[in-house]
VMD Tcl script that builds the backbone (N, CA, C; Angstrom):
set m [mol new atoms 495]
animate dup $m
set s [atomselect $m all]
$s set {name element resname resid chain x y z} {
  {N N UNK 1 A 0.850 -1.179 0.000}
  {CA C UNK 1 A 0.000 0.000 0.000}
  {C C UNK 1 A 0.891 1.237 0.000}
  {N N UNK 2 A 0.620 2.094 -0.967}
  {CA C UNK 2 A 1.379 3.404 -0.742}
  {C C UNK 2 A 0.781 4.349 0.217}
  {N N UNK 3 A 1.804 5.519 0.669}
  {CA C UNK 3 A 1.359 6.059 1.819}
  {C C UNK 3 A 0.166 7.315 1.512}
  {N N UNK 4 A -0.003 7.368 0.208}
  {CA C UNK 4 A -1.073 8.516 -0.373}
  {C C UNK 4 A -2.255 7.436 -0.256}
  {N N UNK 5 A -2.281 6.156 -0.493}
  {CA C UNK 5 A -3.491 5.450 0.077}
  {C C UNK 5 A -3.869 4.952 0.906}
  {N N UNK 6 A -2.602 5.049 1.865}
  {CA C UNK 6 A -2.938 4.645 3.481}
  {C C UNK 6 A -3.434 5.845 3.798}
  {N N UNK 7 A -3.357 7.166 3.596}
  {CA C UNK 7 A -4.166 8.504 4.546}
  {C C UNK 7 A -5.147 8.685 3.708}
  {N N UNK 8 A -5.728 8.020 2.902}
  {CA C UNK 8 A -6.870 7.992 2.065}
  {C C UNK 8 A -7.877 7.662 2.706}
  {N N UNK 9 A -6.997 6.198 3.037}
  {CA C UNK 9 A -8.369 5.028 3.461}
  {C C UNK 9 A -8.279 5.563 5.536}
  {N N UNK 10 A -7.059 5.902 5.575}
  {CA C UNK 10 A -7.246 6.231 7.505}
  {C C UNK 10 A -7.915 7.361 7.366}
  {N N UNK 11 A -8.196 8.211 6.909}
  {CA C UNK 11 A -8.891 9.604 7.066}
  {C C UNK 11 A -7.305 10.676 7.387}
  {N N UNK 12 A -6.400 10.465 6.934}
  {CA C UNK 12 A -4.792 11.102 6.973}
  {C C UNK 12 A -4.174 11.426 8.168}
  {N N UNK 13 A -4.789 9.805 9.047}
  {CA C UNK 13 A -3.704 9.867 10.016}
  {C C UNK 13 A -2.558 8.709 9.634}
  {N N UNK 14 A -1.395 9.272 10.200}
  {CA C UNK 14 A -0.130 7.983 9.806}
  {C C UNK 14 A 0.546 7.722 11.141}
  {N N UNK 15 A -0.523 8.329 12.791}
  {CA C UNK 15 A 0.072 7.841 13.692}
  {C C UNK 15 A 0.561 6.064 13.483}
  {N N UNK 16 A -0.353 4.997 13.550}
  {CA C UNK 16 A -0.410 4.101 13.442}
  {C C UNK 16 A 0.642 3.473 12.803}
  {N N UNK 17 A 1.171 3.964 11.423}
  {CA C UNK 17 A 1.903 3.398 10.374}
  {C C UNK 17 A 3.829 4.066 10.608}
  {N N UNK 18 A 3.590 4.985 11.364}
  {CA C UNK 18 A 5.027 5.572 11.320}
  {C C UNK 18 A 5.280 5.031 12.985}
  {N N UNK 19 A 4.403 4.556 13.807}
  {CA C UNK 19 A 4.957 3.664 15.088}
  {C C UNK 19 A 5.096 1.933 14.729}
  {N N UNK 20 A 4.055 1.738 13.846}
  {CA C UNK 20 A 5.282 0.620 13.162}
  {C C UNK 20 A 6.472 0.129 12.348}
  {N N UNK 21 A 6.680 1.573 11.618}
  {CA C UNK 21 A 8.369 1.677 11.283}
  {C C UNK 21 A 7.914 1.072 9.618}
  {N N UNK 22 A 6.732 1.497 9.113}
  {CA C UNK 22 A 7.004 1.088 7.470}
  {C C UNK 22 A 7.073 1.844 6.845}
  {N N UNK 23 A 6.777 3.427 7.496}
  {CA C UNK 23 A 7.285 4.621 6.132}
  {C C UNK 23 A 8.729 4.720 6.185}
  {N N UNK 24 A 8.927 4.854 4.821}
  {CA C UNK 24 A 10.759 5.769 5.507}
  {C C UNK 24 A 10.907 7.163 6.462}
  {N N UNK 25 A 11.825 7.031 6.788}
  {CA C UNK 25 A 11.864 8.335 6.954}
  {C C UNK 25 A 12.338 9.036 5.912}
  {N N UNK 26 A 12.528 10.734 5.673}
  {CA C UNK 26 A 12.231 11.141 4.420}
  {C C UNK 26 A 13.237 12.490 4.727}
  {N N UNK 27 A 13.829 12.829 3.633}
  {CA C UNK 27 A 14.656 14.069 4.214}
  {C C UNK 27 A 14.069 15.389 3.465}
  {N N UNK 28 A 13.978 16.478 3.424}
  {CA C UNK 28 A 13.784 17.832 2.814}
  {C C UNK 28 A 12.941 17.381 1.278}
  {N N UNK 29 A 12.067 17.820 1.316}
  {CA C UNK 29 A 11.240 17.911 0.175}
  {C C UNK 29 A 10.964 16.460 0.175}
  {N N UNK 30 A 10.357 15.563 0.866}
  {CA C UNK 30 A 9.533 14.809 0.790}
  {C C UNK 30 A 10.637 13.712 -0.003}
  {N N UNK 31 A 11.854 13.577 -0.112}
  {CA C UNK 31 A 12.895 12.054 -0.981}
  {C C UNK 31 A 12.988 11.524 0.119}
  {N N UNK 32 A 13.279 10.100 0.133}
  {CA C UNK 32 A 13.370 8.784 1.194}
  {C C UNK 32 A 14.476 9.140 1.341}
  {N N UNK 33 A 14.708 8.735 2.645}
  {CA C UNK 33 A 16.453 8.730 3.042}
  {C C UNK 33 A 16.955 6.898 2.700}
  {N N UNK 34 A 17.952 6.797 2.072}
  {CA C UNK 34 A 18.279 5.669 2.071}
  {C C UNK 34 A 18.673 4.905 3.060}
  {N N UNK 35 A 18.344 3.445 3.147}
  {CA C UNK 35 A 18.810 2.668 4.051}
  {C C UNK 35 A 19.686 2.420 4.628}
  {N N UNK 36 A 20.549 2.803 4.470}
  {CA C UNK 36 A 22.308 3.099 5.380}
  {C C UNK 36 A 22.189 4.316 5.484}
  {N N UNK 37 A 21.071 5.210 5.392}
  {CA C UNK 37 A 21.623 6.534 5.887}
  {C C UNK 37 A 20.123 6.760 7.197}
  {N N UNK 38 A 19.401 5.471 7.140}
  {CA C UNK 38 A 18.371 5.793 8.564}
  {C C UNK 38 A 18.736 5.865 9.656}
  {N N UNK 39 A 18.083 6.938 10.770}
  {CA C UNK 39 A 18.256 6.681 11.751}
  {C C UNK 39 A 17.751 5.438 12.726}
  {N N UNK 40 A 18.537 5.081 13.699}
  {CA C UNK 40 A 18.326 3.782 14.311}
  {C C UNK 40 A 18.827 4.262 15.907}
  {N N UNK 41 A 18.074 4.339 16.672}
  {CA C UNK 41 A 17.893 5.132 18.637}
  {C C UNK 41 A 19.263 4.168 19.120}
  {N N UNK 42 A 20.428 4.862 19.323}
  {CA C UNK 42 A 21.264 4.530 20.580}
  {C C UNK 42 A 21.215 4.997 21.472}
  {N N UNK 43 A 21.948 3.862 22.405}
  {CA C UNK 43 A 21.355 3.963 23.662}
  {C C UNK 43 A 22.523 5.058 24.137}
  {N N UNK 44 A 21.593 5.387 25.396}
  {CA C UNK 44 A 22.334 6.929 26.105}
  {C C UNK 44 A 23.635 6.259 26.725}
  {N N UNK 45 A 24.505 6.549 26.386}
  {CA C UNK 45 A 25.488 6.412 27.435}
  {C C UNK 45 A 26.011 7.375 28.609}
  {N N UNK 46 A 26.541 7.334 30.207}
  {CA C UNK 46 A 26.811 8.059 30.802}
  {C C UNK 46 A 28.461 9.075 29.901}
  {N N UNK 47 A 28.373 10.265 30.538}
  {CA C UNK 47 A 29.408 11.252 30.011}
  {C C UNK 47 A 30.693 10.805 31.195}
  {N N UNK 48 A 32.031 10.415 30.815}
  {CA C UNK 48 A 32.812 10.500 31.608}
  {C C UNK 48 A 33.364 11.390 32.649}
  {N N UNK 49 A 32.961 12.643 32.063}
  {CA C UNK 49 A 33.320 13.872 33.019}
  {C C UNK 49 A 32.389 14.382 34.264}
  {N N UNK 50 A 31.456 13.502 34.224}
  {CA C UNK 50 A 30.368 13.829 35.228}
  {C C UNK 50 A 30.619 13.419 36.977}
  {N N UNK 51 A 30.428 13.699 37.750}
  {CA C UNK 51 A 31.426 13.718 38.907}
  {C C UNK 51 A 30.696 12.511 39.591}
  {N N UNK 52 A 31.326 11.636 40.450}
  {CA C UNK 52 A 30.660 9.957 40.829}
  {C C UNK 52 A 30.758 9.900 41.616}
  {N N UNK 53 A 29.687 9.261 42.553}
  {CA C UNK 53 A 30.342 8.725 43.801}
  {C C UNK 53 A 31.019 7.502 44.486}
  {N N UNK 54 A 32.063 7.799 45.007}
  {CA C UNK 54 A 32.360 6.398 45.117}
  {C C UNK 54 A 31.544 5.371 45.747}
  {N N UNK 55 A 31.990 3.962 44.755}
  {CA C UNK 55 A 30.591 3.021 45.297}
  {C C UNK 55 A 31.060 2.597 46.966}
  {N N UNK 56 A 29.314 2.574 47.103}
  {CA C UNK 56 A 28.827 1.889 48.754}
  {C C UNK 56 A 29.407 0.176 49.134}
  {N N UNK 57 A 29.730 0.138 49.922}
  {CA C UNK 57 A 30.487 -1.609 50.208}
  {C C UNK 57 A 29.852 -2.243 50.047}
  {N N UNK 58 A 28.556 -2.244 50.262}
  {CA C UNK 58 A 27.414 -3.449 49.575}
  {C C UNK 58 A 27.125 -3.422 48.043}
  {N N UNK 59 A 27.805 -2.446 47.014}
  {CA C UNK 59 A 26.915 -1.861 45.994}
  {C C UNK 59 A 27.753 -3.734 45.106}
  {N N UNK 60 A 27.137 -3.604 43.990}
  {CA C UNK 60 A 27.276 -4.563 43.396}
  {C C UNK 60 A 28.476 -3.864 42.222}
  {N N UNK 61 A 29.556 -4.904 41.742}
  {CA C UNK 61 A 30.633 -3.918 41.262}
  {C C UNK 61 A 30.172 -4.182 39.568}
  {N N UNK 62 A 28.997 -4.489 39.011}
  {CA C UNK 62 A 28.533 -4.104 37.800}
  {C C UNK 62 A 27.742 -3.213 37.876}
  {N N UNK 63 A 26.875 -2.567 39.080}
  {CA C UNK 63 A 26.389 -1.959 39.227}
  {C C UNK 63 A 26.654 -0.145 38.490}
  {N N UNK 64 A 26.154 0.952 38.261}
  {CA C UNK 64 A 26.601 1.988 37.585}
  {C C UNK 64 A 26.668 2.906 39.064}
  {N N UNK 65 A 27.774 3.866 39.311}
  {CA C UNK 65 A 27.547 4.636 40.228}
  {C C UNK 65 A 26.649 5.577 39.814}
  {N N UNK 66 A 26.469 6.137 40.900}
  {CA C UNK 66 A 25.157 6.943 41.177}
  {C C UNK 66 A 25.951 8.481 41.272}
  {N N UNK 67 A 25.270 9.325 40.831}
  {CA C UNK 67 A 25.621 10.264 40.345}
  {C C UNK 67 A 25.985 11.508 41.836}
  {N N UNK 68 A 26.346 12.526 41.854}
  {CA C UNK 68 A 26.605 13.480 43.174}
  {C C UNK 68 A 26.404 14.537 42.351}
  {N N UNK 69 A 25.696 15.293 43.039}
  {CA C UNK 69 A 25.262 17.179 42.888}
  {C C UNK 69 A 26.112 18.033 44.297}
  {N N UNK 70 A 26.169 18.828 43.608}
  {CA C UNK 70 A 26.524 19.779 44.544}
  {C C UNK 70 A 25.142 20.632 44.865}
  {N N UNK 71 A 25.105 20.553 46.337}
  {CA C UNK 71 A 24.455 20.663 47.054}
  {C C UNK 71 A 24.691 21.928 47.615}
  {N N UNK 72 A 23.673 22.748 48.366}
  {CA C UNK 72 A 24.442 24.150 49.392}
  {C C UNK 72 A 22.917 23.580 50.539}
  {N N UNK 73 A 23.869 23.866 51.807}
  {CA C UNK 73 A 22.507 23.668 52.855}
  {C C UNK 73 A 21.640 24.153 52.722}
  {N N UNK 74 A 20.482 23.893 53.218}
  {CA C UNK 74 A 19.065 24.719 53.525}
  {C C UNK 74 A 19.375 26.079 53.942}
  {N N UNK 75 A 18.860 27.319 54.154}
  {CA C UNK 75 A 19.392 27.935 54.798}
  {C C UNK 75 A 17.675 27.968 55.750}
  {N N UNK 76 A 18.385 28.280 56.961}
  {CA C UNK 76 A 17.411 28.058 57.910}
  {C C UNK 76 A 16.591 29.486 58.474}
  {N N UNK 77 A 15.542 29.536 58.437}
  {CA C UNK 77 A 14.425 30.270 58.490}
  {C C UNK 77 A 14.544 31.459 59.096}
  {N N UNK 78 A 15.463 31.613 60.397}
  {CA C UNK 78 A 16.005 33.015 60.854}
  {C C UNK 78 A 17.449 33.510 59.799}
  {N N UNK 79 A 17.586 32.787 58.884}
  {CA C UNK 79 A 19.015 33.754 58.292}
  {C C UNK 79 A 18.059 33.817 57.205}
  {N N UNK 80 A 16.567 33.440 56.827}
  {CA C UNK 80 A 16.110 33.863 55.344}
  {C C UNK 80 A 15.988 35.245 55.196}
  {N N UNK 81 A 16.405 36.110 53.901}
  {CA C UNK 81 A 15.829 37.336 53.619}
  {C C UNK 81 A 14.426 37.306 52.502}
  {N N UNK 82 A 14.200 38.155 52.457}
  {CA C UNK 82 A 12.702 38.074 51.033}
  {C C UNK 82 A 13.232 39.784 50.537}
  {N N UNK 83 A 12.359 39.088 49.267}
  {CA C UNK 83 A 12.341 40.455 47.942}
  {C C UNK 83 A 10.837 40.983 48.578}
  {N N UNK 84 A 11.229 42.241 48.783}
  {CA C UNK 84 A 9.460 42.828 49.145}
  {C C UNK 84 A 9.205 43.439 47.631}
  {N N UNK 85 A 8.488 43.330 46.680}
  {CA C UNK 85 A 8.323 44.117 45.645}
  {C C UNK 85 A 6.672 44.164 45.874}
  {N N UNK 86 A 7.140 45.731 45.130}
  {CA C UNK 86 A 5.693 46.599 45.128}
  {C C UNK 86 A 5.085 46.924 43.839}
  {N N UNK 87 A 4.242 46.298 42.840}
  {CA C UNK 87 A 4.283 46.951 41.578}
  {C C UNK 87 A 4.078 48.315 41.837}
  {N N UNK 88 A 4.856 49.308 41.027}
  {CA C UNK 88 A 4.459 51.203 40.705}
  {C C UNK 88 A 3.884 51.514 39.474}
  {N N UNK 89 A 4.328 50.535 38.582}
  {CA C UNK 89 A 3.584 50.832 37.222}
  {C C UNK 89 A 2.508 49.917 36.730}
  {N N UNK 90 A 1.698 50.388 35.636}
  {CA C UNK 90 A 0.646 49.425 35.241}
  {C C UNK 90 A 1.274 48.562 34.067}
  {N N UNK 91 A 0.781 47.288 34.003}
  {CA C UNK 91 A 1.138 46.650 33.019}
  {C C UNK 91 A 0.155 46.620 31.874}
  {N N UNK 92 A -0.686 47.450 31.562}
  {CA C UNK 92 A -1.833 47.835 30.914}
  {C C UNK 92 A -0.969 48.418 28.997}
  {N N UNK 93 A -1.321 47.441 28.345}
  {CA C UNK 93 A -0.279 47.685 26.841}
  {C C UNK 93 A 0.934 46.998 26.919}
  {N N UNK 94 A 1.503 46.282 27.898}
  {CA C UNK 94 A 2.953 45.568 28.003}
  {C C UNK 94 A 2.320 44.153 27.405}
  {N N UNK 95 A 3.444 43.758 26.701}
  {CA C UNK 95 A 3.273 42.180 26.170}
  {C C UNK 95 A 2.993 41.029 27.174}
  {N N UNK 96 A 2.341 40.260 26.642}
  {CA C UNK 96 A 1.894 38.780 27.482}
  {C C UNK 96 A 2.634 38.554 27.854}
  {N N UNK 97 A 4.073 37.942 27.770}
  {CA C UNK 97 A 5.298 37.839 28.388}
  {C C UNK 97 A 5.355 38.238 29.671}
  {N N UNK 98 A 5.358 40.052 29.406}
  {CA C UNK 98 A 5.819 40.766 30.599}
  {C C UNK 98 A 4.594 40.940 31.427}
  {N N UNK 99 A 3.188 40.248 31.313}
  {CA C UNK 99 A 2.032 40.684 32.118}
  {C C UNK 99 A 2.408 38.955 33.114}
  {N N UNK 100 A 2.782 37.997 32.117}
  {CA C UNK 100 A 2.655 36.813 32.338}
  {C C UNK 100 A 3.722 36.795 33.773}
  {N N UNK 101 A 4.859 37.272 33.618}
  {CA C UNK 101 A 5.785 37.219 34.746}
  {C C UNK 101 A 5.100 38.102 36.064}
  {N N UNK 102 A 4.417 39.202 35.769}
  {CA C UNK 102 A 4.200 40.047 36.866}
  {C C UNK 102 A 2.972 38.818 37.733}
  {N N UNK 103 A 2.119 38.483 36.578}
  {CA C UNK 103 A 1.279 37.047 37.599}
  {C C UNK 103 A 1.827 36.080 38.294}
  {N N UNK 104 A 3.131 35.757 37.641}
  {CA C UNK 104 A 4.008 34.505 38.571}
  {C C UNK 104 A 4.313 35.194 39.483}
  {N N UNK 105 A 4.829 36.503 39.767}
  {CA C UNK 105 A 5.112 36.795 40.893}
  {C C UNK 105 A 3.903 37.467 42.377}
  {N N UNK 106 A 2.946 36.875 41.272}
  {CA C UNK 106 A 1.678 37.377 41.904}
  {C C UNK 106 A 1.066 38.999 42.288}
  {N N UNK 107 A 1.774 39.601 41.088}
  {CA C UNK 107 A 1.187 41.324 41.301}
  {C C UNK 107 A -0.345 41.306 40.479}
  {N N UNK 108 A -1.293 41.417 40.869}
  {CA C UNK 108 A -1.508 41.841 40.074}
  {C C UNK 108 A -2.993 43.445 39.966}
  {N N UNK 109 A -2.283 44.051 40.894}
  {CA C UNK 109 A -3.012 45.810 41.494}
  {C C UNK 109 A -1.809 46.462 41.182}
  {N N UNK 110 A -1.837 48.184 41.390}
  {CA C UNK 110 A -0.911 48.904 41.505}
  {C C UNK 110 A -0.696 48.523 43.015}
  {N N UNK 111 A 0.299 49.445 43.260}
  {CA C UNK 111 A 1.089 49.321 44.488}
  {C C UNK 111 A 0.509 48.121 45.461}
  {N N UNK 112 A 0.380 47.024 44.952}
  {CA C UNK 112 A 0.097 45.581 45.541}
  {C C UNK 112 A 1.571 45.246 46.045}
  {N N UNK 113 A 1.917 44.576 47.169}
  {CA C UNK 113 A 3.343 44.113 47.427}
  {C C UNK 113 A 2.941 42.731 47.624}
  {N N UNK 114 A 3.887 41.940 47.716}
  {CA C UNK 114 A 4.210 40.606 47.747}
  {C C UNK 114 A 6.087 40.267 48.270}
  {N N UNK 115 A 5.889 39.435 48.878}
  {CA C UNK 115 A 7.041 39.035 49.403}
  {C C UNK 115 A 7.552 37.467 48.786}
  {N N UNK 116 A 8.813 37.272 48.217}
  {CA C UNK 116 A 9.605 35.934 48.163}
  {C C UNK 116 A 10.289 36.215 48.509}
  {N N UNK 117 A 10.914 34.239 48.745}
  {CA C UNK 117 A 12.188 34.556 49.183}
  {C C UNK 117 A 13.352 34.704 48.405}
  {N N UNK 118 A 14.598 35.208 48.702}
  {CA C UNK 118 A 15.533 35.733 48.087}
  {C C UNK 118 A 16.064 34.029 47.153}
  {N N UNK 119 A 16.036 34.465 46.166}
  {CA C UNK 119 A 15.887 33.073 45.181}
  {C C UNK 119 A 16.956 33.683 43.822}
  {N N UNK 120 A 17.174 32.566 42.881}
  {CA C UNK 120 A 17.836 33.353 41.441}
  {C C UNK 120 A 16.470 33.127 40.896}
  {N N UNK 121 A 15.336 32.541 41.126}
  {CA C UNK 121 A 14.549 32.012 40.393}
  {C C UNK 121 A 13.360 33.264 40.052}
  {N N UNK 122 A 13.407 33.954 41.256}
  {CA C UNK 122 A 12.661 35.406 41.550}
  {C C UNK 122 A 12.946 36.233 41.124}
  {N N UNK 123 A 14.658 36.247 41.320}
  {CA C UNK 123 A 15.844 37.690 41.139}
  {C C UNK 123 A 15.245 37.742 39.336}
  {N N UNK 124 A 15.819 36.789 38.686}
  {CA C UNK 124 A 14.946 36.400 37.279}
  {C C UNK 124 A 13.994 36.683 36.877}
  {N N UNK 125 A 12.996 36.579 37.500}
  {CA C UNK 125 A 11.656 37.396 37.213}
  {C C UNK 125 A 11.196 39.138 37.559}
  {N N UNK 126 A 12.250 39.105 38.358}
  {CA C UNK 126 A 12.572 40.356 39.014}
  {C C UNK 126 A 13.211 41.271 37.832}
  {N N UNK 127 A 14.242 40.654 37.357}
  {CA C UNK 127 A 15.133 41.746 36.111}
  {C C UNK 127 A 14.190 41.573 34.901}
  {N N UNK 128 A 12.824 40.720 34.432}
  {CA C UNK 128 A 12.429 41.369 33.598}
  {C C UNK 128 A 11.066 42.332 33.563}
  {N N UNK 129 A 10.667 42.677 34.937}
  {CA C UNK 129 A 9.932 43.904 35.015}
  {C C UNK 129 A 10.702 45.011 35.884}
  {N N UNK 130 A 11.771 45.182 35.663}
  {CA C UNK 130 A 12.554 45.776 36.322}
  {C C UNK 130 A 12.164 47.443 36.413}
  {N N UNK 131 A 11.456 47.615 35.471}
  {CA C UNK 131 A 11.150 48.886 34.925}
  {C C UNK 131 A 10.027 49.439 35.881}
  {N N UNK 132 A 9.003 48.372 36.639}
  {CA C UNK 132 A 7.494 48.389 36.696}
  {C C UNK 132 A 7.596 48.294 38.256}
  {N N UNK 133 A 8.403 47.478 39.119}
  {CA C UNK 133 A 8.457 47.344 40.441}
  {C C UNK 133 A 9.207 48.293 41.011}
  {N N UNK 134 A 9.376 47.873 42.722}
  {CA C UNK 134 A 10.173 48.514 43.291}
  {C C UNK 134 A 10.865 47.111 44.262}
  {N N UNK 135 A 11.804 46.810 44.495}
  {CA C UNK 135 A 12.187 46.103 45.542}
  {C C UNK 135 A 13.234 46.318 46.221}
  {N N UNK 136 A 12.975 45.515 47.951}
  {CA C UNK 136 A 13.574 45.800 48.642}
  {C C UNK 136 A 14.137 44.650 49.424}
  {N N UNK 137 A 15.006 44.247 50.008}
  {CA C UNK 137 A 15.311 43.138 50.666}
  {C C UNK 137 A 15.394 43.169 51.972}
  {N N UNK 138 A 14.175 42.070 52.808}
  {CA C UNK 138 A 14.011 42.568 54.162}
  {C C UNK 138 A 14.315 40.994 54.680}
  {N N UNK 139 A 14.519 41.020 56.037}
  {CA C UNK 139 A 14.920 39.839 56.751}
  {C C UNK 139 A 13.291 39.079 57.045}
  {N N UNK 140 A 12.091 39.736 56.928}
  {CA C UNK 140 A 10.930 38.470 56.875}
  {C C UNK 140 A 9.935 39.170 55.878}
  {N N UNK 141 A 8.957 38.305 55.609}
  {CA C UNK 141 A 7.499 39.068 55.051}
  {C C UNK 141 A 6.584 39.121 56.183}
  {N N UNK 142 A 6.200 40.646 55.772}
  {CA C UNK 142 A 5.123 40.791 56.424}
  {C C UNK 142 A 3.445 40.362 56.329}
  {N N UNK 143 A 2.720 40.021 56.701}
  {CA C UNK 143 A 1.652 39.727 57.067}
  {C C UNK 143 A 0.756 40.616 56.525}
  {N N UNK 144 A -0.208 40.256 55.795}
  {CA C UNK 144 A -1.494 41.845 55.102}
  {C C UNK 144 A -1.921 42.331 55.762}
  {N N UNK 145 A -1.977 42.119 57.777}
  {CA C UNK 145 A -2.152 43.190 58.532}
  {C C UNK 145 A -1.102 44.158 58.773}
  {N N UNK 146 A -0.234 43.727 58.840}
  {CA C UNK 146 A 1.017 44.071 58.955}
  {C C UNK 146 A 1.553 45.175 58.100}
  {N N UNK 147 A 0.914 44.986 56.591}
  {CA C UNK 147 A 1.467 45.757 55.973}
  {C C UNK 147 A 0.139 47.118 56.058}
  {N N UNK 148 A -0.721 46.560 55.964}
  {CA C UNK 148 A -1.717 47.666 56.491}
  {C C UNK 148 A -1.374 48.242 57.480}
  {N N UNK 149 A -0.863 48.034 58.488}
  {CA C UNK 149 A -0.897 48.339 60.119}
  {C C UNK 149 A 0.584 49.750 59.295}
  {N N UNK 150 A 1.389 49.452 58.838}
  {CA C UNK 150 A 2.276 50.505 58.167}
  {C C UNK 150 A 1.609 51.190 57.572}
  {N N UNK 151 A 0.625 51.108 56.975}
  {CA C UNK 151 A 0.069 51.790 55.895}
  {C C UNK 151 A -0.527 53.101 56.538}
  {N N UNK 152 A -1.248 53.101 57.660}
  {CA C UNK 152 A -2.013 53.404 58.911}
  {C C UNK 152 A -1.339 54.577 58.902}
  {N N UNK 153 A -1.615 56.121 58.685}
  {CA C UNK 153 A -1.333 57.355 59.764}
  {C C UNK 153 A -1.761 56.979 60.919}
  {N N UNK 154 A -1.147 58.083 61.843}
  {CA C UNK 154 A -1.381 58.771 63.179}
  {C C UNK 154 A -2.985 58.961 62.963}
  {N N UNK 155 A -3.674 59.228 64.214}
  {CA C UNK 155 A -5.112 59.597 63.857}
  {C C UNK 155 A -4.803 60.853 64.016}
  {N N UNK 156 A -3.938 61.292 64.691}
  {CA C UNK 156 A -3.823 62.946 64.675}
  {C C UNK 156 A -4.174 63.358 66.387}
  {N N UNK 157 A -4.588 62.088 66.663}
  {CA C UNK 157 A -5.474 62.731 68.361}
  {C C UNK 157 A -5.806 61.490 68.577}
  {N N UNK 158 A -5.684 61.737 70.313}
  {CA C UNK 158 A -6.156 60.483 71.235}
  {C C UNK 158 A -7.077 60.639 72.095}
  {N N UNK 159 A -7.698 59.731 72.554}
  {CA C UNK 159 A -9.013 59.828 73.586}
  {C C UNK 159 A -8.564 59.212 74.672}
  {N N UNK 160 A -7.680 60.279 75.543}
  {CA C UNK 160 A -7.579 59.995 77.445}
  {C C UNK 160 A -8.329 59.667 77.720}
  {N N UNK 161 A -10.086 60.347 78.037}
  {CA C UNK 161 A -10.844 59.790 79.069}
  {C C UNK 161 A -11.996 59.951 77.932}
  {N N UNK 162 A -12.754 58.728 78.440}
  {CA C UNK 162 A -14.198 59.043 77.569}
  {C C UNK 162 A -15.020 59.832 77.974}
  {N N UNK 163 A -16.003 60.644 77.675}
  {CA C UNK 163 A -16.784 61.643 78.174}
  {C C UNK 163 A -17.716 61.180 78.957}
  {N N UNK 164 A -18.194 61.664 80.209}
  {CA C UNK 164 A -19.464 60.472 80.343}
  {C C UNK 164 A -20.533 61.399 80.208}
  {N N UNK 165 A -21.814 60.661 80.386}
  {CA C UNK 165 A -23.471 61.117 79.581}
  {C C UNK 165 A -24.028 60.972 80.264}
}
mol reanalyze $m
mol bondsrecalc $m
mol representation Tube
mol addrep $m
């Protein structure tokens, strides 16, 4: 069967026929690639330069070592700082992109603040509305009373004694 009458008779799907491996594959403008020139899936091999750990005394010595990352500790909850950012500008006419990041970082009012923690993953999202925020780096986040409770003037005057009636 040719493949102009296999998507004839399937309604022109060739999932089916290209997971059983009978079309060729085909290079630029629709010519077959020849048979010594198909591709055929090798297998992944590990990269020698990748850093190993040495094997465990029980490990089995055909076994493959297991790989090591570099790691940095946790840092623990009184040494965390946070990004306080405040949007100042509107994102009203800025590209999807740049509206899309201000939502990951969860702005989305004028002068709305939000707190993360000090991250590259933030700092990153941070340099591309760089134009639109304000940030600051504080040792915790505050709380939405909290930041209200700042927000708060003086009343201007206090009530010593209540009047009585």
């Amino acid at each position: 069967m040719r493949c102009t009458e296999f998507l004839f008779r399937t309604g022109g799907s060739t999932f089916g026929l290209l997971d059983a491996g009978r079309l060729p594959e085909r290079r630029r403008r629709g010519h077959p690639v020849p048979e010594t020139e198909q591709r055929h899936p090798t297998p992944i091999r590990p990269r020698a330069n990748r850093p190993h750990a040495p094997p465990s005394p029980g490990a089995d010595a055909q076994s493959p070592p297991r790989l090591v990352y570099a790691t940095y500790p946790p840092r623990l909850p009184r040494e965390m700082s946070y990004f306080r950012i405040t949007l100042r500008r509107s994102a009203i006419g800025l590209p999807q992109r740049t509206r899309g990041v201000l939502a990951a970082l969860g702005l989305r009012r004028r002068t709305q603040t939000v707190f993360h923690p000090v991250d590259a993953q933030f700092a990153g999202m941070i340099m591309r509305v760089k134009e639109l925020v304000d940030v600051e780096e504080t040792d915790r986040a505050l709380t939405t009373r909290e930041l209200r409770d700042a927000r708060r003037p003086d009343p201007g005057f206090w009530i010593e004694r209540a009047v009585p009636r």
